[in-house]
C-alpha positions as CSV (number, residue, x, y, z in Angstrom):
1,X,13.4,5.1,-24.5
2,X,12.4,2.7,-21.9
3,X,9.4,2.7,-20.3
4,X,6.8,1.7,-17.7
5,X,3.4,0.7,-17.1
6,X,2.1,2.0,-14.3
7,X,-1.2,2.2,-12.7
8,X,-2.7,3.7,-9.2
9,X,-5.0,2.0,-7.0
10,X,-7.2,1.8,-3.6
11,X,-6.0,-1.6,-2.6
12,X,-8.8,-3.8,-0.1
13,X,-8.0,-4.0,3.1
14,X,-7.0,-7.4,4.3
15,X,-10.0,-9.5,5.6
16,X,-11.9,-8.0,2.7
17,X,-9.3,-8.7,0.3
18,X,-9.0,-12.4,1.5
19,X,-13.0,-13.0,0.7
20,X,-12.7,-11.1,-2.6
21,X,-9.6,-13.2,-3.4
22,X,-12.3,-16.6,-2.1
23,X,-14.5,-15.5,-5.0
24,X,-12.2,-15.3,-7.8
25,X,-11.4,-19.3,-6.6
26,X,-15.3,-20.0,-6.3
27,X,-15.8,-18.6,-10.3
28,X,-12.6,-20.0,-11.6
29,X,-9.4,-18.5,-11.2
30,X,-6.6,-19.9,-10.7
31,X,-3.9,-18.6,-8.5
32,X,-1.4,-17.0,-8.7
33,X,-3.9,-13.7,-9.5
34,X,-2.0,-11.2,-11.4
35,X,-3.4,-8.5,-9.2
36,X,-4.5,-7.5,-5.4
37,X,-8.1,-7.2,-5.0
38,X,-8.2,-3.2,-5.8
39,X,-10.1,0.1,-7.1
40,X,-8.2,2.0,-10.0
41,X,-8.2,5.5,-10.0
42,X,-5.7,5.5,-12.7
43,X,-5.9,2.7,-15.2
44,X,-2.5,1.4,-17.2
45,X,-0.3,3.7,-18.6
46,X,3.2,3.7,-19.9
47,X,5.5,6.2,-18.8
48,X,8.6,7.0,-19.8
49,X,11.7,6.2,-17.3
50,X,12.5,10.1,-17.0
51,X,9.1,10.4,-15.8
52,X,8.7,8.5,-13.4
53,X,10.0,11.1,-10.8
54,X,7.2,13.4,-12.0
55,X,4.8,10.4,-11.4
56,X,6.0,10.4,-7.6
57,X,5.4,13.5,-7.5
58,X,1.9,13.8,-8.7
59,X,1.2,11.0,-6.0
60,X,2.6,12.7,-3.2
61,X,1.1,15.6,-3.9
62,X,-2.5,14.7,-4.7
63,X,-2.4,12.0,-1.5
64,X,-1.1,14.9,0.9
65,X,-4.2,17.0,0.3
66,X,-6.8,14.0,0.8
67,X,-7.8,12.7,3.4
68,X,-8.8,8.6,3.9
69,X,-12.0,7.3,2.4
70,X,-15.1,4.9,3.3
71,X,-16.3,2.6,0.6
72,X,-19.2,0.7,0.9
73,X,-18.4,-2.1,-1.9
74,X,-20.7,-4.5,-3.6
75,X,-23.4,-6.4,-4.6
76,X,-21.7,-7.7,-7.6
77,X,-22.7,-6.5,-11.3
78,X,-21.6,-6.0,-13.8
79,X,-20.9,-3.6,-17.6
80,X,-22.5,-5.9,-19.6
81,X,-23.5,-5.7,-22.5
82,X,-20.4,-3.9,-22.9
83,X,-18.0,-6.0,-21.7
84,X,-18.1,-8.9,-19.3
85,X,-16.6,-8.4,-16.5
86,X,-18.0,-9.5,-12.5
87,X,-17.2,-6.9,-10.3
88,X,-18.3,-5.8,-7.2
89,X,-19.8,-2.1,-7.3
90,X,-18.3,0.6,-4.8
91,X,-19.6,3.3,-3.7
92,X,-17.7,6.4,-1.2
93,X,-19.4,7.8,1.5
94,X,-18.2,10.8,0.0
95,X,-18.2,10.7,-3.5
96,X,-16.8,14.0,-4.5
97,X,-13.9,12.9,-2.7
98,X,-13.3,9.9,-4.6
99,X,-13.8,11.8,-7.6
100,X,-11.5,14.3,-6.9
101,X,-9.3,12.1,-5.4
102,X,-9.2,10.1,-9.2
103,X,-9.4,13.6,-11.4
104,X,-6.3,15.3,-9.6
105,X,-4.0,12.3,-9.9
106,X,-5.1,12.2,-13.6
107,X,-2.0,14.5,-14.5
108,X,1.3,14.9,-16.1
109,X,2.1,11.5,-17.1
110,X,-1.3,10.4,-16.0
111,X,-3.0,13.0,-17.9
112,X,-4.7,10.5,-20.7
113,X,-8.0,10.5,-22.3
114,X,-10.4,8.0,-20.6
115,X,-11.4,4.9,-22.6
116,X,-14.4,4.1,-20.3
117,X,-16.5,7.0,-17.7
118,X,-15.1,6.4,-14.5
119,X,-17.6,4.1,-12.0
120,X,-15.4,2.6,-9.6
121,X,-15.6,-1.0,-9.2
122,X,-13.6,-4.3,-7.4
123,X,-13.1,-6.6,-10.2
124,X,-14.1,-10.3,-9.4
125,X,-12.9,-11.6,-12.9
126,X,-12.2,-9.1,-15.7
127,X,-14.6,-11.7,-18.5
128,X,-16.7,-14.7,-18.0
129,X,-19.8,-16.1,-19.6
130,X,-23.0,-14.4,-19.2
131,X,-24.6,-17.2,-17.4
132,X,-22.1,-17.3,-14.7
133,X,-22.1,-13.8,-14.7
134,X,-25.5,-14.2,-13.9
135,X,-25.7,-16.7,-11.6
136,X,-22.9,-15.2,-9.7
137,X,-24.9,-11.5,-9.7
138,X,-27.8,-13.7,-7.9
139,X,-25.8,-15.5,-5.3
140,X,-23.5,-12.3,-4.4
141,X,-26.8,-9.7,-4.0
142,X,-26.4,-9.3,-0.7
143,X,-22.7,-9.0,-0.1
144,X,-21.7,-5.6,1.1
145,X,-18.2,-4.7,2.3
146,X,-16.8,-1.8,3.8
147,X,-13.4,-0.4,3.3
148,X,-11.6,1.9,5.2
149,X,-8.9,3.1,2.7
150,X,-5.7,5.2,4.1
151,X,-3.6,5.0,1.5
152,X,-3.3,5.0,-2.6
153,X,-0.7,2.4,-4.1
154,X,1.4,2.8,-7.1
155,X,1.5,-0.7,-9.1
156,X,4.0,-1.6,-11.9
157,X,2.8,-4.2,-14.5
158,X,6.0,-6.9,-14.6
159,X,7.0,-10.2,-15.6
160,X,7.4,-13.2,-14.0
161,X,11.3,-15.2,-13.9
162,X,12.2,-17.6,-15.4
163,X,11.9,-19.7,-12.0
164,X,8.4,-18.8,-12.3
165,X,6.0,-21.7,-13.0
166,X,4.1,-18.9,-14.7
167,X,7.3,-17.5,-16.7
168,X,6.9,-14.5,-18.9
169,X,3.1,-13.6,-17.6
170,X,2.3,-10.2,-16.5
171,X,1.1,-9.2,-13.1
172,X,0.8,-6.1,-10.8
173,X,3.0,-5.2,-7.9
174,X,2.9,-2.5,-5.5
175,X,6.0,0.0,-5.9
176,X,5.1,2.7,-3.6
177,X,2.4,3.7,-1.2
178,X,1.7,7.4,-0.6
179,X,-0.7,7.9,3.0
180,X,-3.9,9.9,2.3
181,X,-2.9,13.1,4.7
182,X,0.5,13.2,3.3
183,X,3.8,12.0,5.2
184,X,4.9,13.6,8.7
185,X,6.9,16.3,9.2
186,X,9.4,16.3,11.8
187,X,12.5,18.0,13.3
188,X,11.2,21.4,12.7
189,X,13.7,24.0,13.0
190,X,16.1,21.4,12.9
191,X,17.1,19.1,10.7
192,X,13.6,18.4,8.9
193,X,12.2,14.6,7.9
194,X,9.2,13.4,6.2
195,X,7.9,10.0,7.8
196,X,5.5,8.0,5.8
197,X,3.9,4.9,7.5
198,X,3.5,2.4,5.1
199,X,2.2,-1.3,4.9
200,X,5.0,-2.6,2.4
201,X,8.7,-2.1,1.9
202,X,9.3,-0.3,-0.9
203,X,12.2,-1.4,-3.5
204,X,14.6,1.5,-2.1
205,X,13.6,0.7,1.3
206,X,14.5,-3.2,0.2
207,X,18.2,-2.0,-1.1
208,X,18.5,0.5,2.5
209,X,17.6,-2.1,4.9
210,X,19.4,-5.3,3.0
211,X,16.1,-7.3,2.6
212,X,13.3,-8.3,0.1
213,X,10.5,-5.9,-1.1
214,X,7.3,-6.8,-0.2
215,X,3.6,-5.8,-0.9
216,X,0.6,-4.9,1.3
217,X,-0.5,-7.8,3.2
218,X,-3.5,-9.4,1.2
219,X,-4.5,-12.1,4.1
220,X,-5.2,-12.0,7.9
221,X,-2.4,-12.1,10.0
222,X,0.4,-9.8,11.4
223,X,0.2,-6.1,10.4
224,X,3.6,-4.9,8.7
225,X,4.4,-1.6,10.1
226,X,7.2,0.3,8.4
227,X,8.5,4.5,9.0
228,X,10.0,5.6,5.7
229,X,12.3,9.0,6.4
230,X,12.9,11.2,3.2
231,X,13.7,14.8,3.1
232,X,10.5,17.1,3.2
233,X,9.3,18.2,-0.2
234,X,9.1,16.5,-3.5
235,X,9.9,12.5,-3.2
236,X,13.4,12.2,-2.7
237,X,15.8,9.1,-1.9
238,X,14.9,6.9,1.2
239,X,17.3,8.7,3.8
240,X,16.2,6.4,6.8
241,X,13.3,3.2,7.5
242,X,12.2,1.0,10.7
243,X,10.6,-2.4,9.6
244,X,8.5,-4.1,12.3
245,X,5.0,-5.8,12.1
246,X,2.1,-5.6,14.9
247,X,0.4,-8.8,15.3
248,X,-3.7,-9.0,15.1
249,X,-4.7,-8.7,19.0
250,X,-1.1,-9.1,20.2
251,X,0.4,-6.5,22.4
252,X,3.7,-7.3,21.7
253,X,5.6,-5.2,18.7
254,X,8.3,-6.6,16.9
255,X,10.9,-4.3,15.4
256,X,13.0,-6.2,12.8
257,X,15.2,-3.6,11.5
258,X,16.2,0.1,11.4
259,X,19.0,1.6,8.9
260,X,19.8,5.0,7.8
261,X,21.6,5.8,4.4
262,X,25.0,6.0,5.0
263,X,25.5,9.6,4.4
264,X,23.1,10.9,6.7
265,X,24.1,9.1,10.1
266,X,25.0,11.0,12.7
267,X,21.6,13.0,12.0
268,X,19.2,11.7,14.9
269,X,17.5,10.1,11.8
270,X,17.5,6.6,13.2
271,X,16.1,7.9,17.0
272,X,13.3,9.8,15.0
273,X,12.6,6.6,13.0
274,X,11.9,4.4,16.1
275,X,10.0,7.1,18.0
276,X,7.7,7.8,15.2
277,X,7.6,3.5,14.9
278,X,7.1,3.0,18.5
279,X,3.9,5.8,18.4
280,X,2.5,3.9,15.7
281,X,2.8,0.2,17.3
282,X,1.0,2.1,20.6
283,X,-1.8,3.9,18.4
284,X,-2.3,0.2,17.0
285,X,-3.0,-1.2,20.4
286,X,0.9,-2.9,21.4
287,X,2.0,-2.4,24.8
288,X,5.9,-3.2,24.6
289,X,8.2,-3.4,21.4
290,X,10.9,-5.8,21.0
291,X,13.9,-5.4,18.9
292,X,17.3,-6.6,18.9
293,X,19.7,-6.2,21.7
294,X,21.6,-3.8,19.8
295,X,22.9,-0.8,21.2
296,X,21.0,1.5,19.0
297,X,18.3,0.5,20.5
298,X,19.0,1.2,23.8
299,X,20.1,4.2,22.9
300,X,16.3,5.5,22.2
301,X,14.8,3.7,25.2
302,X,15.3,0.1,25.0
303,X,16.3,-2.4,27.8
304,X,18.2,-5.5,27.7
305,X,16.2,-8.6,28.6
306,X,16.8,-12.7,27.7
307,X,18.7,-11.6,24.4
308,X,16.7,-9.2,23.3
309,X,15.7,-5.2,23.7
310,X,12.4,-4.3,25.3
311,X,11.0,-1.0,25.1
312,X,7.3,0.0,27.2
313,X,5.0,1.9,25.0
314,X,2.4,2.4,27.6
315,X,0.8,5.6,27.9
């Protein structure tokens, strides 16, 4: 029986992931890294393809009834003398929250037995020499970050291509990102959708809207924004998505593309979409979106201008 190994993480958030990713470089590592800068709440485990819905499940769940977590993270340490790792130490400002954030998602198919007590940690480099361990403890004793953490990430352990300089090695990819809070319902007493706003486009989301999967942003820049629809209740095929990105202290917008499965248009699905995506882009500080001059789009309240469609989002 196939199967997969999975894992479930608090990924850094992008400045902070940048600087961690800047360490691993100043002790060594060579890029590509085979993971995001992160904090597992469930380590590696295979599951079993037939599973894997039960997996989603669990994640939905257990995210819906949390709610979104401050970390302070560092100095670095370190678990020698039992293994010798460099990690930066984390710490919740609510630390039964983070605890039962990690014991409820332990589970169904995450229900193993634990190799190592949990102390949640940002791994720098997973072994080094003790002296470099050392002198890197010393120089790092005063770094501090703090995340603001909104979401948990499902990661799938692959390998790479064969076009890959790095063909056939392992690394981590994010497969699905659950919001702390749980998805928005909408359409009640009608037809009924569950939005999730994600960072990343999912590999259904990928096949729905005819593009490539992507993961959570680990560097500066633009700010993905996608609205995944899916029928309320326990995961369920991708019905609907809007893809668009927010750039850093821009107050333009951009949506890039909306698509609904096939079955389901003629729903209101797509005008729900880019209402829910337009309220987002506004919460985040953009004053107009702009999308294609596509009819669809002026159908939920955008205008024609220079080739493209312009939509105010100003309150």
């Amino acid at each position: 029986m196939a199967r997969r190994r999975l894992a479930v993480v608090l990924l850094a958030p992008q400045a902070e992931a940048a600087e961690i990713d800047a360490l691993r470089r100043a002790v060594g590592l060579v890029e590509p890294f085979h993971v995001a800068p992160h904090v597992t709440l469930v380590p590696p485990t295979n599951v079993a393809e037939p599973d894997v819905p039960d997996v989603l499940g669990v994640l939905r769940r257990v995210a819906a009834t949390s709610r979104p977590l401050e970390l302070e993270v560092g100095p670095a340490a370190t678990f020698l003398p039992e293994t010798p790792t460099l990690h930066l130490a984390v710490a919740a400002a609510d630390p039964e929250a983070l605890s039962s954030l990690r014991g409820r998602l332990r589970c169904g198919p995450f229900d193993r037995p634990d190799v190592w007590p949990f102390h949640p940690h940002a791994t720098i480099r997973e072994s080094a020499e003790p002296e470099l361990i050392a002198a890197a403890v010393t120089a790092l004793a005063g770094l501090i970050q703090r995340w603001s953490v909104a979401s948990v990430h499902l990661l799938e352990q692959r390998r790479q291509g064969p076009d890959h300089p790095r063909h056939g090695q392992a690394h981590w990819v994010a497969i699905r990102e659950e919001p702390l809070g749980g998805p928005a319902v909408v359409g009640r007493g009608g037809i009924e959708l569950a939005l999730r706003t994600v960072s990343m486009v999912e590999p259904e989301v990928a096949g729905l809207l005819g593009t490539d999967p992507t993961e959570p942003p680990s560097r500066p820049g633009p700010r993905p924004l996608v609205v995944v629809a899916e029928d309320p209740g326990t995961p369920g095929p991708v019905v609907g998505a809007a893809l668009g990105s927010v750039g850093n202290g821009s107050t333009a917008a951009e949506v890039v593309s909306v698509g609904v499965a096939e079955d389901r248009r003629g729903e209101g699905i797509g005008r729900q979409l880019v209402n829910a995506w337009c309220s987002e882009a506004a919460r985040r500080g953009a004053e107009v979106a702009v999308g294609p001059d596509h009819p669809s789009l002026v159908a939920v309240g955008f205008e024609p201008a220079a080739g493209v469609a312009v939509r105010s989002l100003g309150r």
